[in-house]
GUTORVO-604616 format. One record per residue: residue number from 1; residue in one letter; chain; z, x, y of N, C-alpha, C in turn. Coordinates in Angstrom, 3 decimals. Atoms other than C-alpha are relative to their C-alpha. Example, Ala and Ser with C-alpha at 12.3 -4.5 7.8 and 13.67 -1.06 7.14 Angstrom:
+-----+--------+--------+----------+----------+----------+----------+----------+----------+----------+----------+----------+
| num | residu | chaine |     n_c3 |     n_c1 |     n_c2 |    ca_c3 |    ca_c1 |    ca_c2 |     c_c3 |     c_c1 |     c_c2 |
+-----+--------+--------+----------+----------+----------+----------+----------+----------+----------+----------+----------+
|   1 |      a |      A |    0.000 |    0.890 |   -1.190 |    7.800 |   12.300 |   -4.500 |    0.000 |    0.900 |    1.200 |
|   2 |      s |      A |   -0.060 |   -0.820 |   -1.190 |    7.140 |   13.670 |   -1.060 |    0.730 |   -0.770 |    1.090 |
+-----+--------+--------+----------+----------+----------+----------+----------+----------+----------+----------+----------+
REM end
This chain:
+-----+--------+--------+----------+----------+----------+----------+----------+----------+----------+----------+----------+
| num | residu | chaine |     n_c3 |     n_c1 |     n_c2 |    ca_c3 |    ca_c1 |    ca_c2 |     c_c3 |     c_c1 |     c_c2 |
+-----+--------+--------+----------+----------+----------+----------+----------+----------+----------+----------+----------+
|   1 |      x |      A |   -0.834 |   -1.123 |    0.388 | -107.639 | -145.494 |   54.839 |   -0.575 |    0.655 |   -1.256 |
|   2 |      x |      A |    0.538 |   -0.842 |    1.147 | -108.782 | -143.010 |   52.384 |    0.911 |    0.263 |   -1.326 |
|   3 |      x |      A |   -1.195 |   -0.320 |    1.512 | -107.368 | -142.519 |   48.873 |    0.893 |    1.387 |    0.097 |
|   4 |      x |      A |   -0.972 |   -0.993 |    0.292 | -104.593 | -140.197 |   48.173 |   -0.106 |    1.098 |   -0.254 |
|   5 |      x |      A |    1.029 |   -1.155 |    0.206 | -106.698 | -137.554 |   46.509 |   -0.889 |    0.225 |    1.235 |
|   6 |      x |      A |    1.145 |   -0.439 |   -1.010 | -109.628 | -137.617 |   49.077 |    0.972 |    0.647 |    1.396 |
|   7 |      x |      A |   -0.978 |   -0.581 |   -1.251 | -106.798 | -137.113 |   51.928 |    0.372 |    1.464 |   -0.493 |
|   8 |      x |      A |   -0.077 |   -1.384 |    0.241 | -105.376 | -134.289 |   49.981 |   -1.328 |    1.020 |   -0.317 |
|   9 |      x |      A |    1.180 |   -1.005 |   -0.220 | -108.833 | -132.748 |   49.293 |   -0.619 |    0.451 |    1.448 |
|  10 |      x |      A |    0.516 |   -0.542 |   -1.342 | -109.505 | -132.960 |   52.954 |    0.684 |    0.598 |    0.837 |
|  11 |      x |      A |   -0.981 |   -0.135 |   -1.079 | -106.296 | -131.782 |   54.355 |    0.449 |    1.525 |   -0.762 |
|  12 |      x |      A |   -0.442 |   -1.384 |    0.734 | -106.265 | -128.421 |   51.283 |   -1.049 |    0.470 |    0.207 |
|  13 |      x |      A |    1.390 |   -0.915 |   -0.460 | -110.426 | -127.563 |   52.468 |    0.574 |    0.307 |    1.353 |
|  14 |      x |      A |   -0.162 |   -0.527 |   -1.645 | -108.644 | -127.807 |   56.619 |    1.222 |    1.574 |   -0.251 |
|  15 |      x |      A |   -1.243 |   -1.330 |   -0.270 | -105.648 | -125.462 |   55.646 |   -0.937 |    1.166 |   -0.963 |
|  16 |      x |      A |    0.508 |   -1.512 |    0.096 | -107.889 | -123.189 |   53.473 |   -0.935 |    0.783 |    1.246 |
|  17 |      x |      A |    1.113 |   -0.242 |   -0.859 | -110.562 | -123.288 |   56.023 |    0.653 |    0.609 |    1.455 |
|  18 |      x |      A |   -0.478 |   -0.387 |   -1.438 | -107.922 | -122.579 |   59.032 |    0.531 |    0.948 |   -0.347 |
|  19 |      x |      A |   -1.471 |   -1.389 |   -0.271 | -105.776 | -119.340 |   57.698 |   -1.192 |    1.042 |   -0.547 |
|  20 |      x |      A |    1.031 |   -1.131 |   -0.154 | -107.316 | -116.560 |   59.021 |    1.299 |    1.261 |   -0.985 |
|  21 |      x |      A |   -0.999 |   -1.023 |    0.475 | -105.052 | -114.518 |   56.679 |   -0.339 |    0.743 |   -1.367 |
|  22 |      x |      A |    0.458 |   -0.765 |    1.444 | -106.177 | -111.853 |   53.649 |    1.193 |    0.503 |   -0.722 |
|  23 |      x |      A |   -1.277 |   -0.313 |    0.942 | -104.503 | -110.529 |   51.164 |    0.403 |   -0.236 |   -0.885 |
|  24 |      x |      A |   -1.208 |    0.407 |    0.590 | -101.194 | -110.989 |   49.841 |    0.060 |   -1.160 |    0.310 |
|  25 |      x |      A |   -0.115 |    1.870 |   -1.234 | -101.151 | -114.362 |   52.855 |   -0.831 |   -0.195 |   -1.079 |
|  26 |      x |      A |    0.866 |    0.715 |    0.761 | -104.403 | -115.183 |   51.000 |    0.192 |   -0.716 |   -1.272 |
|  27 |      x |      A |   -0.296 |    0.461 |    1.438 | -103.179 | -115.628 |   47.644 |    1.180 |   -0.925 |    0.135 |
|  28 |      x |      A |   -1.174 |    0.858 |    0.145 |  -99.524 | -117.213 |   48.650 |   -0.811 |   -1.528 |    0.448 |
|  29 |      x |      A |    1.015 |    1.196 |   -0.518 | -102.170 | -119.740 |   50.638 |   -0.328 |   -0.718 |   -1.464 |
|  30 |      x |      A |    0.644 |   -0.012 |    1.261 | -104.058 | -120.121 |   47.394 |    1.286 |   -1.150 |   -0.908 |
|  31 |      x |      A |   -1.053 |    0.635 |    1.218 | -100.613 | -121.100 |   45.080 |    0.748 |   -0.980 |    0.516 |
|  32 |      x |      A |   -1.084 |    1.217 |   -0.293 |  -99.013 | -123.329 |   47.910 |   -0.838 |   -1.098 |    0.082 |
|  33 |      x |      A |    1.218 |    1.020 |    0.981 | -102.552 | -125.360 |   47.168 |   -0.178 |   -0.455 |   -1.093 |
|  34 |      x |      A |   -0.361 |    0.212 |    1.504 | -102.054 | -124.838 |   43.754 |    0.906 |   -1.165 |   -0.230 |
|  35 |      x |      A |   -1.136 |    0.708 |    0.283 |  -98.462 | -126.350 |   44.075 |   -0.123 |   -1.183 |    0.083 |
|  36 |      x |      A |    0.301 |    1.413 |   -0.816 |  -99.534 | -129.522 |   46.291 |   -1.058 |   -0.814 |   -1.256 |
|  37 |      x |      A |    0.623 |    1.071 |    0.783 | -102.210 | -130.262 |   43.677 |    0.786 |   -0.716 |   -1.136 |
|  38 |      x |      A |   -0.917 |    0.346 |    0.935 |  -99.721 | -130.223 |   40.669 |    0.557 |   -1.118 |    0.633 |
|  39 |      x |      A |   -0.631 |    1.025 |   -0.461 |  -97.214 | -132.063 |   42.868 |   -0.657 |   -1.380 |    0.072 |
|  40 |      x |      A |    1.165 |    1.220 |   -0.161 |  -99.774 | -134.808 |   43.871 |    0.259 |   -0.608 |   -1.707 |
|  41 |      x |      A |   -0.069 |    0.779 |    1.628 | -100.249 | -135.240 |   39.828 |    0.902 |   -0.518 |   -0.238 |
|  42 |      x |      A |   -1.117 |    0.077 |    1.267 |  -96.836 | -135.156 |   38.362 |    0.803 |   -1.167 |    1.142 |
|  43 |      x |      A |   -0.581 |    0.991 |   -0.466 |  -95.712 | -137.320 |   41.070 |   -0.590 |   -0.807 |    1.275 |
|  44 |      x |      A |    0.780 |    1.098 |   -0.750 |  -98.425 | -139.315 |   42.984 |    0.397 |    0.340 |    1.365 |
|  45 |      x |      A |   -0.343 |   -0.179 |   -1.400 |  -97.201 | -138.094 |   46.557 |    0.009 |    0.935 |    0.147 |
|  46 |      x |      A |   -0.382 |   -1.240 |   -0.958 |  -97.085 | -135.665 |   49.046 |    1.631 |    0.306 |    0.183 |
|  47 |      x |      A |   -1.850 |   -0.095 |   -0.596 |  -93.825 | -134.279 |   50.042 |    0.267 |   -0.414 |    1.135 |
|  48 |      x |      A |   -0.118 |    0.586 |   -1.082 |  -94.677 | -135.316 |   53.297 |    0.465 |   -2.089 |   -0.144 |
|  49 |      x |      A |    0.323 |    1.491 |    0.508 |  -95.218 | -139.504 |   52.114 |    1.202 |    0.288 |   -1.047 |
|  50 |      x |      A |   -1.213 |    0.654 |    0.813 |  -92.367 | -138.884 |   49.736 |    1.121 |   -0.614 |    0.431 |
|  51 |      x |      A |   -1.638 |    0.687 |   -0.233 |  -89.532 | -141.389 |   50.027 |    1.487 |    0.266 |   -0.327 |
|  52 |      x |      A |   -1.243 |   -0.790 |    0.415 |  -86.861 | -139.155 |   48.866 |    0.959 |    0.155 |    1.224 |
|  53 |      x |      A |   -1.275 |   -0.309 |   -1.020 |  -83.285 | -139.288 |   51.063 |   -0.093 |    1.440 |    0.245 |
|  54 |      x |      A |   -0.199 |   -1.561 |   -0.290 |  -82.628 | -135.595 |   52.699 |    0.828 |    0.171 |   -0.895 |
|  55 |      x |      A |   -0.699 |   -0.601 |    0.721 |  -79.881 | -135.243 |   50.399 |   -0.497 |    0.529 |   -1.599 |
|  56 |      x |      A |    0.989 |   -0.511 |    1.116 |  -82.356 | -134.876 |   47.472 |   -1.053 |    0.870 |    0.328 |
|  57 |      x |      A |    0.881 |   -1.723 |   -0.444 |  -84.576 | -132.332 |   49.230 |    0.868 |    0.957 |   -0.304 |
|  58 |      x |      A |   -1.362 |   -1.109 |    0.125 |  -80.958 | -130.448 |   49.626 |   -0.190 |    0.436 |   -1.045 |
|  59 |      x |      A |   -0.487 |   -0.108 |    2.026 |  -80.231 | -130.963 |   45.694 |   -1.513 |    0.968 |   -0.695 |
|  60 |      x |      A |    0.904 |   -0.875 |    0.062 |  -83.626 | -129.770 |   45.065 |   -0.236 |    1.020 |    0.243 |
|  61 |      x |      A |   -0.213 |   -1.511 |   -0.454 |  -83.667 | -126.795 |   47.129 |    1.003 |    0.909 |   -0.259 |
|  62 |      x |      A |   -1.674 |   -0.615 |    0.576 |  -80.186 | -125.849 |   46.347 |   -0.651 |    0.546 |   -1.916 |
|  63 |      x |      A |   -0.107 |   -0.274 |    1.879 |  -81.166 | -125.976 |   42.121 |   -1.288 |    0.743 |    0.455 |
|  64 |      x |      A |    1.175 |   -0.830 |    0.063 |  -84.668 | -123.926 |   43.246 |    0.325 |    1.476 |    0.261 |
|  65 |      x |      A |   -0.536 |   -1.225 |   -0.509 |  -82.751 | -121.581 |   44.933 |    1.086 |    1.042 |   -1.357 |
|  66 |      x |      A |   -0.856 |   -0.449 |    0.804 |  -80.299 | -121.007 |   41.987 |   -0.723 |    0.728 |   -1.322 |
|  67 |      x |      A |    0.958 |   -0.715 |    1.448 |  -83.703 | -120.357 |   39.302 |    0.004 |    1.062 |    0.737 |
|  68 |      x |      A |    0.878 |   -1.234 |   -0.643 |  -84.997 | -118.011 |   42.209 |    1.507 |    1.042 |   -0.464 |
|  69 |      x |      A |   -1.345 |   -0.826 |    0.252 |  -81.415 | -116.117 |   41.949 |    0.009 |    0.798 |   -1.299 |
|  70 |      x |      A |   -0.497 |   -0.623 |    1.197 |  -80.984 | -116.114 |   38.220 |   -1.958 |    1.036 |   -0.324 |
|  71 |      x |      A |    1.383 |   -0.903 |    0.366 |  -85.232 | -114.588 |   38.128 |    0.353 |    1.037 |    0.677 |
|  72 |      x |      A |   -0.433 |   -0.808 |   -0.987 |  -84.350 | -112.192 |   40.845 |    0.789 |    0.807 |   -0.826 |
|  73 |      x |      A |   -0.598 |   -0.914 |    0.812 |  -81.469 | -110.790 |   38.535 |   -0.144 |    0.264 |   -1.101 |
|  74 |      x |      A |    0.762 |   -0.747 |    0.792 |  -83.280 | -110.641 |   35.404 |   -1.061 |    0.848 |    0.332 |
|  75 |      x |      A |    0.498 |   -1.287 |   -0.299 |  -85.563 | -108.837 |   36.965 |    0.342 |    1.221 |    0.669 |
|  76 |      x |      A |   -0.829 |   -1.067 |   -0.509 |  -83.241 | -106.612 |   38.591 |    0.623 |    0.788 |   -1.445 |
|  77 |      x |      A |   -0.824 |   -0.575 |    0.702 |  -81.198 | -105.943 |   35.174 |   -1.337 |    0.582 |   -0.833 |
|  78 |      x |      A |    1.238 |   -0.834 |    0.617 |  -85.056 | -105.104 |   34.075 |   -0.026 |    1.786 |    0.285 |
|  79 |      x |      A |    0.407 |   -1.013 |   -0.746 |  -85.667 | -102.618 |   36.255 |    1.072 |    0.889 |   -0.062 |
|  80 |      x |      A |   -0.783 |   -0.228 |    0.178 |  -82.226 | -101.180 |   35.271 |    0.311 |    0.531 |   -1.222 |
|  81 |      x |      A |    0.216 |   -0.031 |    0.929 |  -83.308 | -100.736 |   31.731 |    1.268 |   -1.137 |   -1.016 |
|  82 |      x |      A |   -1.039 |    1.116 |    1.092 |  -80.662 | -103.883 |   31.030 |   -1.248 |   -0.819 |   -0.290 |
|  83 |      x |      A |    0.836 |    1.209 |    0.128 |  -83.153 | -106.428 |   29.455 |    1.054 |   -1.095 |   -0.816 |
|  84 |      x |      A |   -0.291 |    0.795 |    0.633 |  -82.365 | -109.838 |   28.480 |    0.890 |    0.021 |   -1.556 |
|  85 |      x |      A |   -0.891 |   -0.130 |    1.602 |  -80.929 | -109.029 |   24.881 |    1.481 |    0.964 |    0.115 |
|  86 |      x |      A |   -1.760 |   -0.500 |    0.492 |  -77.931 | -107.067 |   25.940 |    0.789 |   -0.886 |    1.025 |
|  87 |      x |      A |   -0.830 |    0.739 |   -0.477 |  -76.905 | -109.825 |   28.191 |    0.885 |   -0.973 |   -1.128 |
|  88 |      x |      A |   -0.747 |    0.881 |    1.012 |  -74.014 | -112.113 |   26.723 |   -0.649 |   -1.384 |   -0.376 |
|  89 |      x |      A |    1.052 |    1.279 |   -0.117 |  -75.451 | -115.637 |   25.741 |    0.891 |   -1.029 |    0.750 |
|  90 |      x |      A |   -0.495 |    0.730 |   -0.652 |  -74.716 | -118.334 |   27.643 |    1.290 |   -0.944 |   -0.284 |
|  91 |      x |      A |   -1.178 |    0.717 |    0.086 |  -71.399 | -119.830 |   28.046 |    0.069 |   -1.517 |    0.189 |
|  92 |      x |      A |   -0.440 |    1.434 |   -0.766 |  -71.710 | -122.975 |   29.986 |   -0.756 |   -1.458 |   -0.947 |
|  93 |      x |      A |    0.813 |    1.108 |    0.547 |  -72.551 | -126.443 |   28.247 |   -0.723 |   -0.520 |    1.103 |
|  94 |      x |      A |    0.873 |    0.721 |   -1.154 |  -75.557 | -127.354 |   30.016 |    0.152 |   -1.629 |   -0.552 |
|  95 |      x |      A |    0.126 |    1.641 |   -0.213 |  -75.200 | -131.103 |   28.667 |    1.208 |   -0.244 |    0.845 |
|  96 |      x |      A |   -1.001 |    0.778 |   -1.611 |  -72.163 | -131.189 |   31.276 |   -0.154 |    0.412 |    1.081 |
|  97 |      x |      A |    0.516 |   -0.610 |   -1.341 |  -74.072 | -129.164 |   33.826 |   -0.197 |   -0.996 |    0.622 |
|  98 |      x |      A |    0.355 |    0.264 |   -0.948 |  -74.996 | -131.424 |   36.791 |   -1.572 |    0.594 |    0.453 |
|  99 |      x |      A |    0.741 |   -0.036 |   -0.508 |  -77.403 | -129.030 |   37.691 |   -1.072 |    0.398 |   -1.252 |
| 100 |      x |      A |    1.380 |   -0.320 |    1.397 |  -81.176 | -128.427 |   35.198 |    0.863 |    1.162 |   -0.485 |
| 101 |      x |      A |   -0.183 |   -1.504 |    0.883 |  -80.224 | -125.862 |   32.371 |   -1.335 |    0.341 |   -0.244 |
| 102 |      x |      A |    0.709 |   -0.342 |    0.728 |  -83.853 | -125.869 |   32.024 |   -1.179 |    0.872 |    0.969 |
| 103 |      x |      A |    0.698 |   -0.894 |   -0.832 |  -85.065 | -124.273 |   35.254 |   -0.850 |   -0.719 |    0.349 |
| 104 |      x |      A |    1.023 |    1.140 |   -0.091 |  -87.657 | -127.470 |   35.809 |   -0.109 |   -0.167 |    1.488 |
| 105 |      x |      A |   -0.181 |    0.994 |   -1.402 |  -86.188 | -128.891 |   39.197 |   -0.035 |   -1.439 |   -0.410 |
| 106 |      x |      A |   -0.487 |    1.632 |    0.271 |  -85.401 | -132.180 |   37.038 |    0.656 |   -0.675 |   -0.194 |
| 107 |      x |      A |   -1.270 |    0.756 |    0.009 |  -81.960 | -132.551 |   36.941 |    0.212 |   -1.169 |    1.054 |
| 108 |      x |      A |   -0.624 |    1.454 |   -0.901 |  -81.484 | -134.472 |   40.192 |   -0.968 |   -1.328 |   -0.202 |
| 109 |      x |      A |    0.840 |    0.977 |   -0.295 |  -84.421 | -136.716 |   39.540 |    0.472 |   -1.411 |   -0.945 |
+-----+--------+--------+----------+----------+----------+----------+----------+----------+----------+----------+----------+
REM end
């Protein structure tokens, strides 16, 4: 069996080497390579080989979905000429949040 790295180096040269796709595709290709290598580092596994219950993919996806939201509407109140400084400051105590106050994806972990 091949090491952990050498698998992922041979399995991020087959998916660059198979997407016939330019571009915009090209580059999202590019950063979901990017992502897999980080991942690999910061936590020794694939997402595939990770041992994580489905209900922690959920929790995960759920709190990824909630940064993508709150980026989505700062950049909406951008484009609106609201920026960041005339919003109110934050209300909620993130030390009794549940979910990251810090936008990471490391609350549930």
């Amino acid at each position: 069996m091949q090491p952990d790295c050498a698998r992922t180096q041979d399995s991020r040269a087959r998916a660059q080497d198979s997407c016939a796709c330019s571009g915009v595709e090209k580059l999202v290709c590019r950063d979901i390579s990017a992502r897999q290598a980080l991942g690999l580092r910061k936590y020794g596994t694939s997402l595939a080989e990770s041992p994580l219950p489905l209900s922690s993919w959920l929790q995960h996806a759920y709190e990824e979905a909630l940064d993508l939201a709150n980026y989505l509407k700062r950049a909406i109140l951008e484009t609106e000429g609201r920026g960041p400084q005339t919003l109110p400051a934050a209300s909620l105590d993130a030390q009794n949040s549940p979910i990251d106050a810090h936008g990471d994806g490391d609350a549930a972990e």
